[in-house]
C-alpha positions in Angstrom: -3.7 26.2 -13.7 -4.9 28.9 -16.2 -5.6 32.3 -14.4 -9.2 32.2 -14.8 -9.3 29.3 -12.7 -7.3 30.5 -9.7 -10.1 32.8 -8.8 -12.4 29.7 -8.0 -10.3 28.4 -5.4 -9.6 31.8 -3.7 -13.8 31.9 -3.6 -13.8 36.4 -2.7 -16.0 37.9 -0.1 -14.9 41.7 1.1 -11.6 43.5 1.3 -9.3 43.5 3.6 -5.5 43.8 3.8 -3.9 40.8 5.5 -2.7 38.5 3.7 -1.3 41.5 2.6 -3.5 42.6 0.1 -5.7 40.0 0.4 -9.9 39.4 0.9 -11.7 38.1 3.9 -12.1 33.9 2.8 -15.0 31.9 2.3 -14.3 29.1 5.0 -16.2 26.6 3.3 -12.8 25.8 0.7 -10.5 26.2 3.4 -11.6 24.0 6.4 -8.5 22.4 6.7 -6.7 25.6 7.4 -5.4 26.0 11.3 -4.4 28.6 13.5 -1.1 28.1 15.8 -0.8 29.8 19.5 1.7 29.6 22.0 0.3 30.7 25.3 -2.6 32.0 23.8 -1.1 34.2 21.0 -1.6 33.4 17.2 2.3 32.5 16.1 1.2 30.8 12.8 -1.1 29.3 10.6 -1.1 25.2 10.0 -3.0 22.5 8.0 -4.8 19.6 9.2 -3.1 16.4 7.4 -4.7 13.6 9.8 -7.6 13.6 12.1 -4.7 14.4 15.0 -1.8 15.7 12.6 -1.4 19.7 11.9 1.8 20.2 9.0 3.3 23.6 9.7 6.7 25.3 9.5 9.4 24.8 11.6 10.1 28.1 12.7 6.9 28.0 14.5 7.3 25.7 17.1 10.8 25.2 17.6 12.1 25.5 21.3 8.4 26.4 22.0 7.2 24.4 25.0 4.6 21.7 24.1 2.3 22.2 26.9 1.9 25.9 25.6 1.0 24.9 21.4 -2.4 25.0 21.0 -4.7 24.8 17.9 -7.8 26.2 16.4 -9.6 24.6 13.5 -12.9 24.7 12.3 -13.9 28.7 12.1 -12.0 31.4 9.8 -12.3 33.3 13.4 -9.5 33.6 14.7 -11.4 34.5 18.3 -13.8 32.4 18.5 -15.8 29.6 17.0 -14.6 25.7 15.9 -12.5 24.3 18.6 -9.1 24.6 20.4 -7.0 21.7 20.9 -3.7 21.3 22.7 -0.4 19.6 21.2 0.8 16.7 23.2 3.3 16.0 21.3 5.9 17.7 17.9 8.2 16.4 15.4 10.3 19.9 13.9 12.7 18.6 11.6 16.2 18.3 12.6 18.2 19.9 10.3 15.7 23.4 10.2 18.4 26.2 9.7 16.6 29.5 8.9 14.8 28.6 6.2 16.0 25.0 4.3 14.0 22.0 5.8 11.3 24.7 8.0 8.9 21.9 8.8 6.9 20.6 11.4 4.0 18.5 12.4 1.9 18.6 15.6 0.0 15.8 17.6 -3.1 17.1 18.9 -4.5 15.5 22.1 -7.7 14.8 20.4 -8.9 14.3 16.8 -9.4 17.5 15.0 -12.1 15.9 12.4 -15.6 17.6 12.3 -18.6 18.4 9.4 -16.1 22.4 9.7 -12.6 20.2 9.8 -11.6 18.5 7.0 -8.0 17.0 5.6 -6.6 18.4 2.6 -4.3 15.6 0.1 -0.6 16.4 0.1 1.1 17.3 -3.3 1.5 14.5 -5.9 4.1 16.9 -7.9 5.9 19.7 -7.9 4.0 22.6 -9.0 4.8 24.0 -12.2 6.4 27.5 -13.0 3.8 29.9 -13.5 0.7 28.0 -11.9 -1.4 30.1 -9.8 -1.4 28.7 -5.9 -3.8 30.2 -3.5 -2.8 31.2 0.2 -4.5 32.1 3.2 -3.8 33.4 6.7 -4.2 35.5 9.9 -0.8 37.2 9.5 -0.2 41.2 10.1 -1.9 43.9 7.9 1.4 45.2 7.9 5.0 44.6 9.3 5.7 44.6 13.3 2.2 46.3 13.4 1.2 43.4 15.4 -2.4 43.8 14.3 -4.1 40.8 13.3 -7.3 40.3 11.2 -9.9 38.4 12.9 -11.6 37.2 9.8 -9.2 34.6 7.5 -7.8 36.4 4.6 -6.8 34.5 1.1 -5.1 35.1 -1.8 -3.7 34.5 -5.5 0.2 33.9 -6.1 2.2 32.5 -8.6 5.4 30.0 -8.8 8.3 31.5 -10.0 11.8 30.3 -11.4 13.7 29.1 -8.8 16.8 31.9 -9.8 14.5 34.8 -9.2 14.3 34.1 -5.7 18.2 33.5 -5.7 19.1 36.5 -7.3 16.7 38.4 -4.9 18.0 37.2 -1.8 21.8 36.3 -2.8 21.6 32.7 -2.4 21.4 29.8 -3.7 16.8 27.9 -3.4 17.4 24.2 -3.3 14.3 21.8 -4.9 13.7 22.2 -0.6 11.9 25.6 -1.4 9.4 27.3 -4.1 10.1 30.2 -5.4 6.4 32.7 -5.2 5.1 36.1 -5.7 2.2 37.5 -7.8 0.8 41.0 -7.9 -0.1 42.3 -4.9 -0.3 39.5 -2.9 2.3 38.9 0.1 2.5 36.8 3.2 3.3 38.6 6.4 4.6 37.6 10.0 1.7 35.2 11.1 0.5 33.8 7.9 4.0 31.9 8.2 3.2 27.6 8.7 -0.1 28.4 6.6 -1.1 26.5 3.3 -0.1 27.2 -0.6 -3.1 25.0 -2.0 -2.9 24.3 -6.0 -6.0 21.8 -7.4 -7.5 21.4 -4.6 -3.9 19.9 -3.1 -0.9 21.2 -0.1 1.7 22.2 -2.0 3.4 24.7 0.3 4.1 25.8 3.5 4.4 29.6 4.3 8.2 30.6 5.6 9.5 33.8 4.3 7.7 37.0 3.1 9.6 39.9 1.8 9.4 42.1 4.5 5.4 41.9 4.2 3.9 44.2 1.8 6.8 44.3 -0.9 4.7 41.7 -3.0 6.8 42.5 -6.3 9.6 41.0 -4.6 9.3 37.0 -4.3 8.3 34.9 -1.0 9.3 31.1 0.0 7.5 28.3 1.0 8.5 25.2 1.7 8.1 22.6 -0.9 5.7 19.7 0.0 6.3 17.6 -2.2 10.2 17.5 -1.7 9.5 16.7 2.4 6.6 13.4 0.9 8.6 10.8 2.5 9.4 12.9 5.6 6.1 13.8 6.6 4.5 10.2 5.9 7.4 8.4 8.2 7.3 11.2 11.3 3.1 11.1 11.2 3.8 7.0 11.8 6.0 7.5 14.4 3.5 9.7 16.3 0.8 7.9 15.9 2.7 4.6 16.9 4.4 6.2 20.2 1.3 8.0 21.4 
């Protein structure tokens, strides 16, 4: 995707600065976007997969008591509008270590699907180096200041060579994980579980900022397209047992 395009999907409105460095979303291109809580508290952001299936990371809701998940969807308020629906049931995958395989989807009691809730198509590739993803979430303006935007924020970011994020964080970044940074664009603690959307397509779950705020250095998400055959055979086993 050129540069010139990116700004389309991110659609502006005003300023804000969470995503860090981000602007306040125009909900209308990201109704499939999802806000996590446990017992009431935003923990992450999600994406609505299925009319009763939210993808997120793994990190999110692991250990986490069921009966205490709940999710938002339909309103880029993060207080109030759309609807909130419990989680009956979770699939987090089982070899999640830190950051390799940080994957999850949620069964919601009811279906999610609205005229404000819509699905969004899972990756058919790999993005390419240098493409220009969009992000959004409801994470911190900045780190452990536990100060969450109400309004959604959104943002621009770019995939990077794989050995930039291994050189950066001293380890090796399996085809599990996509390597990202742009600018000054960063995901901080609660954006984490939210979308990386490319054409109009989930390529990428948000796992690991750099600290929040220190956009020049790169940020993971988990690779969508890599996890294809994971997600399609765990959303047929919930939907079959429940």
């Amino acid at each position: 995707m050129l540069i010139g395009s990116c700004w389309v999907l991110i659609l502006l409105a005003g300023s804000s600065n969470a995503i860090y460095n981000g602007v306040e979303a125009k909900f209308d291109f990201w109704t499939f976007i999802a806000s996590v809580s446990v017992n009431g508290y935003l923990e992450c952001g999600g994406t609505v997969i299925d009319s009763r299936i939210i993808l997120t990371a793994a990190q999110c809701v692991k250990d986490k008591p069921v009966k205490k998940i709940t999710v938002r969807v339909g309103t880029p308020d993060i207080y109030r509008g759309g609807k909130v629906i419990k989680v009956t049931a979770m699939v987090v995958h089982d070899k999640y270590e830190e950051w390799n395989n940080d994957i999850a989807l949620l069964w919601l009691e009811k279906p999610a699907l609205s005229e404000r809730v819509t699905t969004i198509p899972l990756a058919s590739r790999e993005p390419y180096e240098n493409e220009y993803p969009s992000n959004a979430g409801w994470g911190e303006k900045l780190l452990e200041s536990y100060v969450s935007p109400r309004k959604l924020q959104n943002g621009v970011t770019k995939i990077r060579p794989r050995t930039l994020c291994a050189d950066e964080l001293i380890e090796t970044i399996g085809n599990e994980l996509l390597c990202v940074f742009y600018g000054e664009n960063d995901i901080c603690p609660g954006d984490y579980g939210g979308p990386l959307i490319l054409a109009n397509k989930l390529v990428g779950i948000a796992v690991q900022g750099h600290g929040c705020g220190f956009a020049i250095l790169p940020s993971l998400y988990t690779n969508v397209f890599h996890y294809l055959t994971w997600i399609e055979e765990n959303s047929k086993e919930l939907k079959k047992n429940k």
